[in-house]
N, C-alpha and C positions, 0 to 999 in steps of 0.2 A: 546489603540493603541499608539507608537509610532514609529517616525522616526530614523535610524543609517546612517550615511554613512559607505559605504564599497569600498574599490577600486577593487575588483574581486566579482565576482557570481560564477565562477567555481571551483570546486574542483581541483586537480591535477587530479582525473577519471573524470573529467567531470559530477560529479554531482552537485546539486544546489539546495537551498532552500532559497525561496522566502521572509518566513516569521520564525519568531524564537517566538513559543509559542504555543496553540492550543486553543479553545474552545467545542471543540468537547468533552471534558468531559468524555472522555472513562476512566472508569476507571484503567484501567492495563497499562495504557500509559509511557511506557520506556523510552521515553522523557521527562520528568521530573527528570529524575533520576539527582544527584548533579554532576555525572563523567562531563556533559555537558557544564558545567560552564554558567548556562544563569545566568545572575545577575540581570536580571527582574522579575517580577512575572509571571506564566507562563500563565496568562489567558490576562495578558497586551502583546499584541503582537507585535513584532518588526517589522517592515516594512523595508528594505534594499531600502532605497530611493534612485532613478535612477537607479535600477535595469536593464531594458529592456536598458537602454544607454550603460552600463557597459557588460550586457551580448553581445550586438552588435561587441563593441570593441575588444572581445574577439574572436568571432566567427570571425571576420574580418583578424586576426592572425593569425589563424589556416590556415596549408597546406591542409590539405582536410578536409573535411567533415566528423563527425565522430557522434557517440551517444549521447545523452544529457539526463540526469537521474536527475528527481524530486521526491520527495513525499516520500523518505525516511526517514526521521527524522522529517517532520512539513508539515500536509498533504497541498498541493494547489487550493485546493477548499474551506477552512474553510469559514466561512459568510461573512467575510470580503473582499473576492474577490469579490462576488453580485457588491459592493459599487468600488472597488479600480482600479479592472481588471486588476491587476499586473500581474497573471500566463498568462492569456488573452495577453497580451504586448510580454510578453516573446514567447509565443509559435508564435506570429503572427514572431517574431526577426528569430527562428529556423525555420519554415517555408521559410519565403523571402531566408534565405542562405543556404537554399538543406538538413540540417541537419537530422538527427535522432530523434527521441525522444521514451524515456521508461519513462512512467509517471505514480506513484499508487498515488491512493487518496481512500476515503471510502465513497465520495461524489458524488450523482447523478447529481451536478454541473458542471460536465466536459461537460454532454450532451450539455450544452452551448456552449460547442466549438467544437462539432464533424464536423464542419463545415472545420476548420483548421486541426483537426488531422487527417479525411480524406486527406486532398490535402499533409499532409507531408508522409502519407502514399502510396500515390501514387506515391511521387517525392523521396523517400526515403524506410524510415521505421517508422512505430510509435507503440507501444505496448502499450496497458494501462492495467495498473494491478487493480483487486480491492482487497480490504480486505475482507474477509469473516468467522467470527466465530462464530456465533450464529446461529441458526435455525428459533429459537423460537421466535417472534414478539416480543411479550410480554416482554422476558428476554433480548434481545435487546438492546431495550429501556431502561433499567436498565446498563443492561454494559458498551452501547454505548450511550449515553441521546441525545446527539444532533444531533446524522449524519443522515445520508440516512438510514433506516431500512435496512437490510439483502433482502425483497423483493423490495423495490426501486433499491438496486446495482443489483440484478437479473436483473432487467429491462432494467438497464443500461448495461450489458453485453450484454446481446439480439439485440441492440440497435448498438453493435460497431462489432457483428457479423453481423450483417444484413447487414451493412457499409463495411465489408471487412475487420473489423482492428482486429490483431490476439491481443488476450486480456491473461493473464494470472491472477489465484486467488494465492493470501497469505492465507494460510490457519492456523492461527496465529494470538493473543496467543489463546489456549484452555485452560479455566481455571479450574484444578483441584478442584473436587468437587460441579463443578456449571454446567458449559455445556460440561464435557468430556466422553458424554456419546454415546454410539453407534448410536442413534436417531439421535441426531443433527450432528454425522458425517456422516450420511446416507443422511438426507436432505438438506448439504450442496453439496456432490457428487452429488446428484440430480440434482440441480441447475446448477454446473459445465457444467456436461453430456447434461440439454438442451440446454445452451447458448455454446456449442462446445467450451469450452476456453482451450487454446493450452496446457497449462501446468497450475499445481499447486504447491507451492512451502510449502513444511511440512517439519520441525524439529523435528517433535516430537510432542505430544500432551502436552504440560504443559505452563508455563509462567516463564517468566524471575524476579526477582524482585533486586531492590540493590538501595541504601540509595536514595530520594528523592521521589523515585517511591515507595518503599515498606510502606511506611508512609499513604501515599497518598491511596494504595491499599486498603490497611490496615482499614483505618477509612470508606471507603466505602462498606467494608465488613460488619461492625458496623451496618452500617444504611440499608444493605436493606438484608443482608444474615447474621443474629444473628448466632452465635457461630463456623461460617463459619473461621473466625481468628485464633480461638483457634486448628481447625484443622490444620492450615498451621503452627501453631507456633510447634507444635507436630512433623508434617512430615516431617517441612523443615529446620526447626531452618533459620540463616539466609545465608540458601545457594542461590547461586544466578540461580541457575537453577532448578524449582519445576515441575517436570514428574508428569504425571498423572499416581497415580496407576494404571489406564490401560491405559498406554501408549501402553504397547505391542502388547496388543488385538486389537486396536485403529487403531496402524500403520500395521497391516497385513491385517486387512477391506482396509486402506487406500489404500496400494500398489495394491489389485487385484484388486478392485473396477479402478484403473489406469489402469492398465494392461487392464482391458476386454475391455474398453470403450477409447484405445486408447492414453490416456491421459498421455502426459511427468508429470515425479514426480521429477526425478534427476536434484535437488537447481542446479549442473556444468551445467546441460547441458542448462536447463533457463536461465540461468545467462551469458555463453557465446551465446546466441542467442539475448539476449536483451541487451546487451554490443556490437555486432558486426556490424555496419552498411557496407552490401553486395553489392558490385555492381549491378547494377537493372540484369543483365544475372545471378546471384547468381543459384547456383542448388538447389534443393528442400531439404527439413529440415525436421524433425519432425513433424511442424508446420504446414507444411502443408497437411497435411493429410486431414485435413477436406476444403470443397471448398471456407469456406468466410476467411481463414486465407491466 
């Protein structure tokens, strides 16, 4: 770990990322990739020291109150927050001044602050997204070594339904040849379906890879899926976008399994709902369809 100074935390959209690095070890992680320019190692994590001062400053600025978006590029629960409580600072800052929040993470760590993301939900809006692509416990734990299991972040959606707060899954990356199979996309919908989460957001079934990331993928394939490499150098050569031969099959499960059970699929129409902080008289959404959203 170390410290940077930064004189902003917001994006021009009003996103923000707390920390620059990850340990969560997922293997497929896009973050890595070199287009990012980190010039760190990516498991030494940067800290944006006086974060929660700087995000203050900035909310203080603003004419109204508007959305605040984390957990895109370097999740805010990584293990380091346990110790630092930087996301903790931040979300207590967006809180105090009325703001929004859309926050994903892949960490049953947030549970620590449903306590806050309740009250910005009530005073606002707050969405938390989780990641979800595995099924399998087991494989999991191979894909993603460090985080919350797939049934921990179940838990945790359960958890922010029960609370009232409208949650959305990434259903993202599916890695061809490991988990793109009808099974685990059957028992992730499952999951979905009982924690009522307002929307799912699907690309497509496959994984993205390009130079830092694709190395990195690459040699983990090595070590726990033998000859699994060899197949992607075959299919994909070094494109940057690798579909799951059954993509198509994949995303037609996906869509009606949405459709029966209610559930927004349309990335526009997610995306302009958790981008949009509504007057509390706001008229009814998609979202809310079901009663703890």
């Amino acid at each position: 770990m170390h410290y940077a100074l930064y004189k902003t935390i917001l994006s021009p959209k009003n996103g923000m990322n707390l920390y620059r690095g990850c340990t969560h070890g997922c293997v497929y992680c896009d973050s890595r990739s070199v287009c990012y320019q980190m010039k760190h190692d990516f498991e030494d994590i940067e800290v944006k020291q006086d974060a929660a001062a700087i995000l203050e400053a900035q909310l203080i600025r603003k004419r109204l109150p508007c959305m605040i978006a984390t957990g895109a590029m370097c999740d805010p629960y990584i293990p380091l927050e346990e110790e630092l409580r930087l996301t903790r600072q931040c979300i207590e800052v967006i809180e105090r001044h009325g703001f929004g929040l859309a926050i994903q993470t892949k960490s049953a760590r947030i549970l620590r602050d449903l306590d806050l993301l309740k009250s910005i939900n009530d005073r606002a809006k707050c969405v938390v997204q989780m990641t979800l692509t595995t099924y399998d416990e087991a494989l999991c734990r191979i894909v993603e070594p460090n985080v919350s299991t797939t049934a921990e972040r179940f838990a945790a959606l359960t958890a922010f339904r029960d609370a009232g707060i409208p949650t959305v899954v990434w259903l993202s990356p599916i890695l061809p040849f490991i988990n793109d199979t009808e099974e685990n996309l059957r028992g992730i919908l499952d999951y979905c379906v009982r924690a009522k989460v307002g929307g799912i957001i699907c690309f497509g079934f496959g994984v993205t890879l390009r130079e830092g990331d694709r190395e990195y993928f690459y040699r983990k394939l090595d070590e726990h899926f033998p000859h699994v490499k060899q197949k992607y150098i075959r299919e994909f050569g070094n494109s940057y976008e690798c579909n799951s031969p059954s993509n198509a099959a994949l995303c037609e499960v996906f869509r009606d399994e949405c459709r029966r059970h209610g559930i927004v699929h349309k990335p526009d129409e997610i995306f302009a709902y958790m981008h949009t902080l509504e007057r509390r008289e706001r008229q009814t959404t998609m979202f809310d369809v079901y009663p703890a959203l």
